[in-house]
DSSP file (Angstrom, degrees, kcal/mol; ACC not computed):
  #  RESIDUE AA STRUCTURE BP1 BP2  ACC     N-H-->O    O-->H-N    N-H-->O    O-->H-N    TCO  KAPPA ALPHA  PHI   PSI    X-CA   Y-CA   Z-CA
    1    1 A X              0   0    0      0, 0.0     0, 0.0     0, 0.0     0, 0.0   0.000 360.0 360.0 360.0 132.4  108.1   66.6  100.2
    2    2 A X        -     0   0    0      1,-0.0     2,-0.4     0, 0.0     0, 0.0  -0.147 360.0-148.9 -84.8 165.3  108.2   70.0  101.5
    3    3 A X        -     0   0    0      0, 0.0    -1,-0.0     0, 0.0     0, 0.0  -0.945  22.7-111.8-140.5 145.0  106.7   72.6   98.7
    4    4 A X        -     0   0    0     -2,-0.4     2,-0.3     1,-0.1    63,-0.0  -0.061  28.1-160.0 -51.5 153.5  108.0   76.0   98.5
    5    5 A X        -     0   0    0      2,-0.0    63,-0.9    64,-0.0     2,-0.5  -0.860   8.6-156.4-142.3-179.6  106.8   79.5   99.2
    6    6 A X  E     -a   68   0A   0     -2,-0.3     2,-0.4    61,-0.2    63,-0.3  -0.993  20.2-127.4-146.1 148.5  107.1   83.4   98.7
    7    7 A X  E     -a   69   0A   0     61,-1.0    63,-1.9    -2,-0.5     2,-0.4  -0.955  20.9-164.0 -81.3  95.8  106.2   86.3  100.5
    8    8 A X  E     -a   70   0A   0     -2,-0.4     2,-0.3    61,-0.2    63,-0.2  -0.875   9.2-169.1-112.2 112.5  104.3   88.9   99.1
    9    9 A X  E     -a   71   0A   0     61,-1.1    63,-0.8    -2,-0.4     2,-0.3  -0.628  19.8-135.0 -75.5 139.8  103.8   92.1  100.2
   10   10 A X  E     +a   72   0A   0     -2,-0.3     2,-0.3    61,-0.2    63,-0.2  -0.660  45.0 154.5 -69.5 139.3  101.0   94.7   98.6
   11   11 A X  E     -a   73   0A   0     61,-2.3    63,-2.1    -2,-0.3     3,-0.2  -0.955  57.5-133.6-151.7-178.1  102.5   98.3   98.1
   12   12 A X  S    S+     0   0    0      1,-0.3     2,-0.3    -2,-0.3    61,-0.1   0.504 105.5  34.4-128.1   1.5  102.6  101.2   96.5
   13   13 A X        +     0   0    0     59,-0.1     4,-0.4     1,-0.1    -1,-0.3  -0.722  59.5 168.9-136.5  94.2  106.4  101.4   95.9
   14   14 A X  S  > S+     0   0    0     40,-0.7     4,-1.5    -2,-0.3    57,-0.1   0.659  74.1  62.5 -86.6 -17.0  107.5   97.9   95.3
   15   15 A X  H  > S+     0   0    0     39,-0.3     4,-1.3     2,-0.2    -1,-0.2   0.948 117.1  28.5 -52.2 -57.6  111.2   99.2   94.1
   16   16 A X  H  4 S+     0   0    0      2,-0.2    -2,-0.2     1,-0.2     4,-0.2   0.443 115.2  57.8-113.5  12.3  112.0  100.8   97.5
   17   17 A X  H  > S+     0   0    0     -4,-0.4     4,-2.8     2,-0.1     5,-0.3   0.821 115.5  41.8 -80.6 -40.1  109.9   98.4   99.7
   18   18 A X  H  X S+     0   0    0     -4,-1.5     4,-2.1     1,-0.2    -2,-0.2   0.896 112.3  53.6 -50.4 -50.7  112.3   95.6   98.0
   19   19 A X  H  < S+     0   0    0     -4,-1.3    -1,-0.2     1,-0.2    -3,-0.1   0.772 115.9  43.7 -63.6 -31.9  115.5   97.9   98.4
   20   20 A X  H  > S+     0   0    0     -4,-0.2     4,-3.3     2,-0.2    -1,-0.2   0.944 110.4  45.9 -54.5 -73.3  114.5   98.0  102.0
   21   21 A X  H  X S+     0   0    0     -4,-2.8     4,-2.9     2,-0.2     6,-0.6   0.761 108.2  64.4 -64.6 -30.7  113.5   94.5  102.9
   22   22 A X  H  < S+     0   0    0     -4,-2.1     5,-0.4    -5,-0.3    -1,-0.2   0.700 108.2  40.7 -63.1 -17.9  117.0   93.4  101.0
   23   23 A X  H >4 S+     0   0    0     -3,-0.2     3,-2.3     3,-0.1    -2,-0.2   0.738 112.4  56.0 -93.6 -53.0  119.0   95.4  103.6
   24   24 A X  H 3< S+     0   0    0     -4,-3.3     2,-0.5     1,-0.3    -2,-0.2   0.554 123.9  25.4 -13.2 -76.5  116.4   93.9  106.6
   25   25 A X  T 3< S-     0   0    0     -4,-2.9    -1,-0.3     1,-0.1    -2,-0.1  -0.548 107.2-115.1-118.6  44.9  117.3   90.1  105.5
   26   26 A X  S <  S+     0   0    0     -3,-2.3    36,-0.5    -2,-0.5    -3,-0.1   0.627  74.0 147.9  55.4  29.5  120.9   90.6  103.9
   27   27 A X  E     -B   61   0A   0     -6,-0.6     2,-0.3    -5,-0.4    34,-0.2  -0.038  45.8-131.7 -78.8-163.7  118.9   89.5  101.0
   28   28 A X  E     -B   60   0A   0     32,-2.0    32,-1.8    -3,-0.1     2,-0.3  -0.904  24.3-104.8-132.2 159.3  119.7   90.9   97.1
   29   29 A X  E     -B   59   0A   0     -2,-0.3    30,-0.2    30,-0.2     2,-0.1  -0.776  56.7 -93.7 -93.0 150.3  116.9   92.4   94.4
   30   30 A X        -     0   0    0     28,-1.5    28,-0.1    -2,-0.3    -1,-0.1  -0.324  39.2-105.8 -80.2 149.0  116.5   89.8   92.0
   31   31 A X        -     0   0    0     -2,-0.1     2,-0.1     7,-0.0     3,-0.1  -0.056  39.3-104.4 -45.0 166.8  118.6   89.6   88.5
   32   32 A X        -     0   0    0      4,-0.3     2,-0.2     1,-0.2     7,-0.1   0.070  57.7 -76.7 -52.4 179.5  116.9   90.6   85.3
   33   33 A X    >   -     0   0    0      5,-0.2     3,-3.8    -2,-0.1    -1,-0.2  -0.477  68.1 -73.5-144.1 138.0  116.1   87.6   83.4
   34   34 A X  T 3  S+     0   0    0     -2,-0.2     3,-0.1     1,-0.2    -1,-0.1  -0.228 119.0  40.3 -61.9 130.7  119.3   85.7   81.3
   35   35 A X  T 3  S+     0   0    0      1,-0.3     2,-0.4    -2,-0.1    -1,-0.2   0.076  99.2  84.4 132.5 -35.2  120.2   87.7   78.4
   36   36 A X    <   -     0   0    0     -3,-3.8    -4,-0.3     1,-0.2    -1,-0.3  -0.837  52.6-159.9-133.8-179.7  119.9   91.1   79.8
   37   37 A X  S    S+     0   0    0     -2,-0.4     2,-0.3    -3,-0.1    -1,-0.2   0.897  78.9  45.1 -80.4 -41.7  122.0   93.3   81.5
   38   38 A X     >  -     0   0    0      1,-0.2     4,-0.6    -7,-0.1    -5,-0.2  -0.801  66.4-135.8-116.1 114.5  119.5   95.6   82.9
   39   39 A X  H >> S+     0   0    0     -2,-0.3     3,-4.3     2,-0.2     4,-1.8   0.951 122.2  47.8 -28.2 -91.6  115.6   95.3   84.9
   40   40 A X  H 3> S+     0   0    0      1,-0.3     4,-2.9     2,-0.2     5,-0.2   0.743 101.9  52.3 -21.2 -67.9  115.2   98.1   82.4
   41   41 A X  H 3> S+     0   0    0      1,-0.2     4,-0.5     2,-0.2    -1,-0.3   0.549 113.3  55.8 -63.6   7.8  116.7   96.5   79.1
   42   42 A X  H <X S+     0   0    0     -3,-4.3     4,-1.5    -4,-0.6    -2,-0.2   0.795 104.8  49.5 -62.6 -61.0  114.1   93.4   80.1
   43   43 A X  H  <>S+     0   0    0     -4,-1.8     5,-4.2     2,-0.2    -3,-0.2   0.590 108.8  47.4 -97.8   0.2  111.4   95.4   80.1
   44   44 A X  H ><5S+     0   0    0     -4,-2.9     3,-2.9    -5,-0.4    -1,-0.2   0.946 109.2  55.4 -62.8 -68.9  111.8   97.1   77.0
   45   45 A X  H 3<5S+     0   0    0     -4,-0.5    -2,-0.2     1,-0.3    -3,-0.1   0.817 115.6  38.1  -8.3 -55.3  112.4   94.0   75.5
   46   46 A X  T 3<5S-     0   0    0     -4,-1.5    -1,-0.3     2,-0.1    -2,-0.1   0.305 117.0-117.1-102.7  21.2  108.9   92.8   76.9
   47   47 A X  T < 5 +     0   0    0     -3,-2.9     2,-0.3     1,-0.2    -3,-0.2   0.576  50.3 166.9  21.7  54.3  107.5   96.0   76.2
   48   48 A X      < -     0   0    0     -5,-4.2     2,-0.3     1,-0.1    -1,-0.2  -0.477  30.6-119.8 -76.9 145.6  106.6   97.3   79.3
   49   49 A X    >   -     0   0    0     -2,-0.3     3,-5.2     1,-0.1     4,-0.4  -0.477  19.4-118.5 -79.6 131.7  105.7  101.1   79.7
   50   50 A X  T 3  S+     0   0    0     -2,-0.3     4,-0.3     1,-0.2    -1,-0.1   0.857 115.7  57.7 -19.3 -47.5  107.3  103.4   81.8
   51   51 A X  T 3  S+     0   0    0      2,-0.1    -1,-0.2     3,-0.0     3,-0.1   0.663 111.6  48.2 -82.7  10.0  104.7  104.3   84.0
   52   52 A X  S <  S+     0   0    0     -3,-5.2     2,-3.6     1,-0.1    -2,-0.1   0.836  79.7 103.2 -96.9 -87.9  104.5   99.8   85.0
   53   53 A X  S    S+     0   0    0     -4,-0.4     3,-0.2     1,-0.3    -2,-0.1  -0.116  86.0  37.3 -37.5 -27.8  108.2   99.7   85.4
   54   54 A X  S    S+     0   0    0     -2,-3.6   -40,-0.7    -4,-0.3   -39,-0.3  -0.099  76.5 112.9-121.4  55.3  107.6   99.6   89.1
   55   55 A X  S    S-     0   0    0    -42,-0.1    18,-2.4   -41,-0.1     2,-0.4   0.547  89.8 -10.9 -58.1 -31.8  104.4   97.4   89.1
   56   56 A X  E     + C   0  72A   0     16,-0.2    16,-0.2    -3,-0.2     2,-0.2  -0.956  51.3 171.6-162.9 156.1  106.9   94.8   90.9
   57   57 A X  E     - C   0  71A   0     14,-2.1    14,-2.0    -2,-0.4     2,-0.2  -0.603  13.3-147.7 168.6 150.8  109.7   93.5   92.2
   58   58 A X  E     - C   0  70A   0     12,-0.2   -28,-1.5    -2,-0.2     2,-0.4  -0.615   9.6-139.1-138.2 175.1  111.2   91.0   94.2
   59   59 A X  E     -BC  29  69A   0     10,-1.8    10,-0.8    -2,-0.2     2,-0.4  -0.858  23.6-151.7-126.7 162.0  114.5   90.1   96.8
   60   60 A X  E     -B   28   0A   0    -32,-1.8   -32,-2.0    -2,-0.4     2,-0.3  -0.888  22.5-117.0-139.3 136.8  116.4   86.6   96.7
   61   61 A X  E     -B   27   0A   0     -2,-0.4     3,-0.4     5,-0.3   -34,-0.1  -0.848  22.7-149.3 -58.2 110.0  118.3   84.7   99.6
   62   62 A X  S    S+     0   0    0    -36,-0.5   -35,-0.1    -2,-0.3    -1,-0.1   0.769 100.2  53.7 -77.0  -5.6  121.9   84.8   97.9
   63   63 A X  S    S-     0   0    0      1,-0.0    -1,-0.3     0, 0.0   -36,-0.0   0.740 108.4-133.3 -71.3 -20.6  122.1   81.4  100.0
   64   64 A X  S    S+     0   0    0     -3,-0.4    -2,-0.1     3,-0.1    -1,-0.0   0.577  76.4 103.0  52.7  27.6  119.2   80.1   98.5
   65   65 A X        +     0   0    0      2,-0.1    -3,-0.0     0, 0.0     2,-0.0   0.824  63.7  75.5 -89.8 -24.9  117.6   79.0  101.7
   66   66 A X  S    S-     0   0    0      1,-0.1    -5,-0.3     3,-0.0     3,-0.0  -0.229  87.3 -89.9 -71.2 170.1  115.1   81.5  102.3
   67   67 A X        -     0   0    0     -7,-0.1     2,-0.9     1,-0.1   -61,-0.2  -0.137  38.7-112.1 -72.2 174.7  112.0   82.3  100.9
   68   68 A X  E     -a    6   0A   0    -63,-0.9   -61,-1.0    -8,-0.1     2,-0.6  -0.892  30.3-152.0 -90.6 125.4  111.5   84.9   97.6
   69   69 A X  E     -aC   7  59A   0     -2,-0.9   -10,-1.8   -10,-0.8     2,-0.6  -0.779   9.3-158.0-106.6 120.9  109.9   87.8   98.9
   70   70 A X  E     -aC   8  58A   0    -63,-1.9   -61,-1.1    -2,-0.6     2,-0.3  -0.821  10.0-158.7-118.7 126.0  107.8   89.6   96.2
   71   71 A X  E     -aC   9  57A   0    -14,-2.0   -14,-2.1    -2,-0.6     2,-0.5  -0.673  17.6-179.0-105.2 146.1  106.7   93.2   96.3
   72   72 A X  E     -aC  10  56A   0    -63,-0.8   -61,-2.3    -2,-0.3     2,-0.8  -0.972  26.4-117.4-144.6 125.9  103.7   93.5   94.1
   73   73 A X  E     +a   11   0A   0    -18,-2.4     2,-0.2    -2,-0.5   -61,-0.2  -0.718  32.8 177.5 -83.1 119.2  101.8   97.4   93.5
   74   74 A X        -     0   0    0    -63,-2.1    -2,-0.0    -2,-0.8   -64,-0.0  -0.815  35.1-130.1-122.9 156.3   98.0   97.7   94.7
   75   75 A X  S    S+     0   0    0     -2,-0.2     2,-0.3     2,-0.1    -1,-0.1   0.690  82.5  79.0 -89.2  -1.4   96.1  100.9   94.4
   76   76 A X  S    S-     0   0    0      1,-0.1    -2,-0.2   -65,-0.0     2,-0.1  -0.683  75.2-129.0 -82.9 133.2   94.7  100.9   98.4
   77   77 A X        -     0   0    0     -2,-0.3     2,-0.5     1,-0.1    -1,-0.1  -0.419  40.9 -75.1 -75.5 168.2   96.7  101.8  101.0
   78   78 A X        +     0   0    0     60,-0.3    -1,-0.1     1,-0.1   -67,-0.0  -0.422  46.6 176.8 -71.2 125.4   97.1   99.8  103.9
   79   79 A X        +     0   0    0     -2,-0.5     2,-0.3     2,-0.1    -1,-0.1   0.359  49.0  20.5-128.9  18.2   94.3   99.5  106.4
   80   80 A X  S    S-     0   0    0      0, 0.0     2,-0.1     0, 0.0     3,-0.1  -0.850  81.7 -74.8-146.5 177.3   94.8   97.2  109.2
   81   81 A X        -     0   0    0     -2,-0.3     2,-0.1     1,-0.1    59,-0.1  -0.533  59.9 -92.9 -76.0 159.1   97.0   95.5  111.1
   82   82 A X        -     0   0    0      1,-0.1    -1,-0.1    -2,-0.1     3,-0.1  -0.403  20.5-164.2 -55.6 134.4   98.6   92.4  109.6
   83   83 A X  S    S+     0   0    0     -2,-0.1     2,-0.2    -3,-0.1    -1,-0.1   0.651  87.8  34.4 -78.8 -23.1   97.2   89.0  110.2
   84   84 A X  S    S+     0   0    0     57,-0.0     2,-0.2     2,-0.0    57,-0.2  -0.701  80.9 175.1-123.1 177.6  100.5   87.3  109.0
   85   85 A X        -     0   0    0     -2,-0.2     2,-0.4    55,-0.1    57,-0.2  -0.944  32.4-107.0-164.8 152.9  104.1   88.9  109.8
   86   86 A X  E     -d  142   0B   0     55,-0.6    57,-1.8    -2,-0.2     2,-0.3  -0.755  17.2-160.5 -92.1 142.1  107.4   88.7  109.6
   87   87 A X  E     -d  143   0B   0     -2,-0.4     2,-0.6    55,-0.2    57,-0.2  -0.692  13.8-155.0 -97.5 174.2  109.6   88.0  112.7
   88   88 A X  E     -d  144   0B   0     55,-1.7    57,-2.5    -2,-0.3     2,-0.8  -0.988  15.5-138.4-146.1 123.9  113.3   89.1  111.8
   89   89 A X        +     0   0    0     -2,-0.6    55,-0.1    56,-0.3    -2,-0.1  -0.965  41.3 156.0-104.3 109.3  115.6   86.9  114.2
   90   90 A X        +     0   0    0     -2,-0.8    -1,-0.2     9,-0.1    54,-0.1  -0.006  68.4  31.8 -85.7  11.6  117.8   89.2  115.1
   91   91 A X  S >  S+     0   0    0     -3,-0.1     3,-2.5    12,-0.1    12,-0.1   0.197  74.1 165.6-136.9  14.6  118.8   87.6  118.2
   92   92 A X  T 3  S+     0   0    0      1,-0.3     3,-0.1     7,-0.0    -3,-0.0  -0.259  73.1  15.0 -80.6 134.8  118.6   84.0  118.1
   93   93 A X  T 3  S+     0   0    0      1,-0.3    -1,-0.3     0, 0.0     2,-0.2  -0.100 102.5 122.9 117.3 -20.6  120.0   81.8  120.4
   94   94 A X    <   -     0   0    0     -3,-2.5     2,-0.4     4,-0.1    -1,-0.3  -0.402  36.2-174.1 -42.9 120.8  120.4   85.3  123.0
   95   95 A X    >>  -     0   0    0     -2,-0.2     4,-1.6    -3,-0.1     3,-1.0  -0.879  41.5 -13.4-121.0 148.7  119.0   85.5  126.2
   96   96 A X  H 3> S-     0   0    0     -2,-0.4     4,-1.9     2,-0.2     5,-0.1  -0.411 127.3  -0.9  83.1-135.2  118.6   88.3  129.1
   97   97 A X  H 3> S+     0   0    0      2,-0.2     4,-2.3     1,-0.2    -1,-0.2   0.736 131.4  56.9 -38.3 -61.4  120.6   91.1  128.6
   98   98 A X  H <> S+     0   0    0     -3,-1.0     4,-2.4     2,-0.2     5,-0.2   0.924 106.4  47.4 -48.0 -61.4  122.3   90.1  125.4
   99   99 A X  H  X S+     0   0    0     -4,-1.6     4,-2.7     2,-0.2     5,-0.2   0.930 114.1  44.6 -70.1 -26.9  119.2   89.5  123.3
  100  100 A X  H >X>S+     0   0    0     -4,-1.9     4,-2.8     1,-0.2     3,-0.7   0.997 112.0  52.9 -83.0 -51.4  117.6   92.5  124.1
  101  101 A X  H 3X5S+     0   0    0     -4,-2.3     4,-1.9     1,-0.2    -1,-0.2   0.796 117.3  41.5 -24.0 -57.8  120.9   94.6  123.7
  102  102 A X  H 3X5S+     0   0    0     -4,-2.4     4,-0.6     2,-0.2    -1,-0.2   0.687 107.8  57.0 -70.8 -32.2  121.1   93.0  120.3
  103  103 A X  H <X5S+     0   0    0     -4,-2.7     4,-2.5    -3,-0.7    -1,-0.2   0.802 112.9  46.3 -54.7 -35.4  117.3   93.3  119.4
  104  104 A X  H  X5S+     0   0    0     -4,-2.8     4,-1.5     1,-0.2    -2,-0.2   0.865 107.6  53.9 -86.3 -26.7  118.0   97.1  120.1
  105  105 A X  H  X<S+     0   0    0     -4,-1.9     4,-1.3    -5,-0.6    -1,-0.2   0.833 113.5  45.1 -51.8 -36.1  121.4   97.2  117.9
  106  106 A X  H  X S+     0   0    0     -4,-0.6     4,-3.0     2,-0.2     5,-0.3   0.889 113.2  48.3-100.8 -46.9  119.4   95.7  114.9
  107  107 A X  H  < S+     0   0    0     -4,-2.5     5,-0.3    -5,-0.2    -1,-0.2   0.982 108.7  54.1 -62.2 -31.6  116.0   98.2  115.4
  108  108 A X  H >X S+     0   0    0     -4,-1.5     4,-1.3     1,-0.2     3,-1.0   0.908 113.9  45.6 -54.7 -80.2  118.5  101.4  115.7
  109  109 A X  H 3X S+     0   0    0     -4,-1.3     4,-0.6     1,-0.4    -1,-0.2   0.641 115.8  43.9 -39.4 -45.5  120.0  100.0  112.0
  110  110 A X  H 3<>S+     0   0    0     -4,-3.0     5,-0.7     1,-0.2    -1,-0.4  -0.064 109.0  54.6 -95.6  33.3  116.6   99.4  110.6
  111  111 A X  H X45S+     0   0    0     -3,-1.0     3,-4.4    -5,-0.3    -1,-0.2   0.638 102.8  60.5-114.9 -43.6  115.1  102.8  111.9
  112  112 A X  H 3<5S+     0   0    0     -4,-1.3    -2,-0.2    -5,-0.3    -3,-0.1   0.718 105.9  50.4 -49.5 -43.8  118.1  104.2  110.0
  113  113 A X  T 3<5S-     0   0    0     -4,-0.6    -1,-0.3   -93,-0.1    -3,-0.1   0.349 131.4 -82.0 -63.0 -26.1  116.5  102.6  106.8
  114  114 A X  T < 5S+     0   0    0     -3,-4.4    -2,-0.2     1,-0.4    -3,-0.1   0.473  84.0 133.5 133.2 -28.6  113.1  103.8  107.0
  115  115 A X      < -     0   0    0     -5,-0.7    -1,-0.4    -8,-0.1     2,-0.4  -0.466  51.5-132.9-100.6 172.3  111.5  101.4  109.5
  116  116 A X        -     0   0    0     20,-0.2    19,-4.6    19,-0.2     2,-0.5  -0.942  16.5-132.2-123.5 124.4  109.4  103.0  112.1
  117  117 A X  E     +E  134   0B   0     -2,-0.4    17,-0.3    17,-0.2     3,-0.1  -0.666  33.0 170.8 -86.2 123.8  110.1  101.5  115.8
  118  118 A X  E     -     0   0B   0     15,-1.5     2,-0.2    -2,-0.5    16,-0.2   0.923  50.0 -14.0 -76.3 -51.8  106.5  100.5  118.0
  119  119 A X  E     -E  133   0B   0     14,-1.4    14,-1.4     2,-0.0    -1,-0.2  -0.764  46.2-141.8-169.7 122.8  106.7   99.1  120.6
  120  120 A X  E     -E  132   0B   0     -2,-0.2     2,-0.5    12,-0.2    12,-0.2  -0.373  18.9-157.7 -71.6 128.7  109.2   97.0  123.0
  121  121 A X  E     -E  131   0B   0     10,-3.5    10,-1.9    -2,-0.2     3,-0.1  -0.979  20.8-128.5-121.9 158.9  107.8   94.0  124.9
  122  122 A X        -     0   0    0     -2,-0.5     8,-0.5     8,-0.2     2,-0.3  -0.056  37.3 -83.0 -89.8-178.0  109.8   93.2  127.9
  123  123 A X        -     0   0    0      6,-0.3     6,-0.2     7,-0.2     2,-0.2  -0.745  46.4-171.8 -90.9 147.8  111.0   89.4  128.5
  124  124 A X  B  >  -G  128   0C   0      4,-3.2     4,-2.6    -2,-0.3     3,-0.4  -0.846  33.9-119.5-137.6  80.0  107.7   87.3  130.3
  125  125 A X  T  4 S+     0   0    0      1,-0.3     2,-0.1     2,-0.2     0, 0.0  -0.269  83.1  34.9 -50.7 153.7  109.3   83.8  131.3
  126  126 A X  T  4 S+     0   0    0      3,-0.0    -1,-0.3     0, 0.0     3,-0.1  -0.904 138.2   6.4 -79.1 -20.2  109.1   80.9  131.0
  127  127 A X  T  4 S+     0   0    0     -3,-0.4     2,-0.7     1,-0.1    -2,-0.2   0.512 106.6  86.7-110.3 -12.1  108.0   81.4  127.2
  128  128 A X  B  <  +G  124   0C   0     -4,-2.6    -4,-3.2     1,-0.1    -1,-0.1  -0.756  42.4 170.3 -69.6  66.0  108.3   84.8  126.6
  129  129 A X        -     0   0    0     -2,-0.7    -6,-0.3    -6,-0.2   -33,-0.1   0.191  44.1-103.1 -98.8  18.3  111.7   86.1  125.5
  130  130 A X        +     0   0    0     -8,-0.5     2,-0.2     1,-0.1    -8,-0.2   0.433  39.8 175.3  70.4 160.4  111.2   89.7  124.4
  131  131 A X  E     -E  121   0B   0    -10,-1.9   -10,-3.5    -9,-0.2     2,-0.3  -0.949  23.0-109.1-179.8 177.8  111.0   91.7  121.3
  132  132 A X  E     -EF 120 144B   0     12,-1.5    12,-4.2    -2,-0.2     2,-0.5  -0.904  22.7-146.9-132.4 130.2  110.5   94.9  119.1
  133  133 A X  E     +EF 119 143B   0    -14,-1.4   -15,-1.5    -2,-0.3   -14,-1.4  -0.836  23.2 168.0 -94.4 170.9  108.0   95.8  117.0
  134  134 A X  E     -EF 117 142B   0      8,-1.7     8,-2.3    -2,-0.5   -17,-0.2  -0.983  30.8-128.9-168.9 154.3  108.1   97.6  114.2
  135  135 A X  E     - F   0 141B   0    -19,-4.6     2,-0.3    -2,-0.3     6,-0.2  -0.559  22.1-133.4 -97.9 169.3  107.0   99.1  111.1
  136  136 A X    >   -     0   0    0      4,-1.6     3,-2.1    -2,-0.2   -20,-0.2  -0.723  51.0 -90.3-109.7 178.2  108.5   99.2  107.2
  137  137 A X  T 3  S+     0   0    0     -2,-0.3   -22,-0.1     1,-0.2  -121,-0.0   0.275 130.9  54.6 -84.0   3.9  108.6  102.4  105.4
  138  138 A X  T 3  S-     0   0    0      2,-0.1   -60,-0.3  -121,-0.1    -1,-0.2   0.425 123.0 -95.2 -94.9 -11.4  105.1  101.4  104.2
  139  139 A X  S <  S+     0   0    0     -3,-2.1    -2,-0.2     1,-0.4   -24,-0.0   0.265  70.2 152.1 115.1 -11.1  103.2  100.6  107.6
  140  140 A X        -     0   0    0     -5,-0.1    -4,-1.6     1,-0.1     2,-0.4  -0.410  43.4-131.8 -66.2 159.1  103.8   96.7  107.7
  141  141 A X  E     + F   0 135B   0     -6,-0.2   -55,-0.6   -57,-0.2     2,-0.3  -0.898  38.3 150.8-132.7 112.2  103.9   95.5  110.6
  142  142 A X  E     -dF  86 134B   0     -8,-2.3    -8,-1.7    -2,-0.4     2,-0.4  -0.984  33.6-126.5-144.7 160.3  107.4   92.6  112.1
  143  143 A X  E     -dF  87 133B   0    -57,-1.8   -55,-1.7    -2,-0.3     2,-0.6  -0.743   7.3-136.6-106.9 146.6  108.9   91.8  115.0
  144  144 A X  E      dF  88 132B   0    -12,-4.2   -12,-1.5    -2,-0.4   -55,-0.2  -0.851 360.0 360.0 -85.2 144.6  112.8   91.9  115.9
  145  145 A X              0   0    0    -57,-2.5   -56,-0.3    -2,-0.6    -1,-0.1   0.378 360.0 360.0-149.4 360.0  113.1   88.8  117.8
């Protein structure tokens, strides 16, 4: 039995790192809890204070095969490189010409967004099939691939 998992990112704006990541992976920000209409009319309800209201927040696979990706507020900024990352297959199943055209279609969109382009690595056969790195409007660090 397989066991599920979620992704969390540290931030200091988990509202527009979520808003962000939701366009990346054609995800959604997650519902409010059943009953209310509103994130807000929730967290009155559970009496949260204004100044937590963006303490958190998370994005949903409307398919429901992906993982939940949960944006969470810390008071450090970030200060290394990532040890884990996300790769964003923008390309998959693309070779040559094609994939990198299409790797470079996807980073133009997500530059557009916020994310910050690094660095292109060329294709290095036999196992090497090129890709983009990139930042999110917070400094994390994924590859188009």
């Amino acid at each position: 039995m397989s066991t599920e998992i979620q992704v969390t990112f540290d931030c200091a704006d988990p509202a527009a790192l979520a808003a962000f990541w939701a366009e990346v992976l054609g995800y959604r920000v997650q519902a409010p809890p059943a009953g209310f209409d509103s994130w807000d009319a929730a967290l009155d309800a559970m009496g949260v204070p204004e100044e937590r209201r963006n303490d958190a927040s998370a994005v949903i696979d409307p398919d429901g095969r992906g993982p939940r990706v949960f944006f969470q507020r810390v008071p450090e900024g970030k200060s290394a490189k990532n040890r884990v990352h996300l790769d964003v297959r923008a390309a998959p199943g693309l070779t040559g010409d094609d994939r990198l055209a299409a790797l470079e279609e996807e980073a133009t969109r997500l530059v557009a967004l916020g994310a910050t382009r690094v660095e292109r690595h060329e294709p290095e056969p036999p196992l090497g099939a090129g890709h983009i790195v990139m930042r999110d409007p917070e400094g994390n660090e994924f590859c188009l691939d």
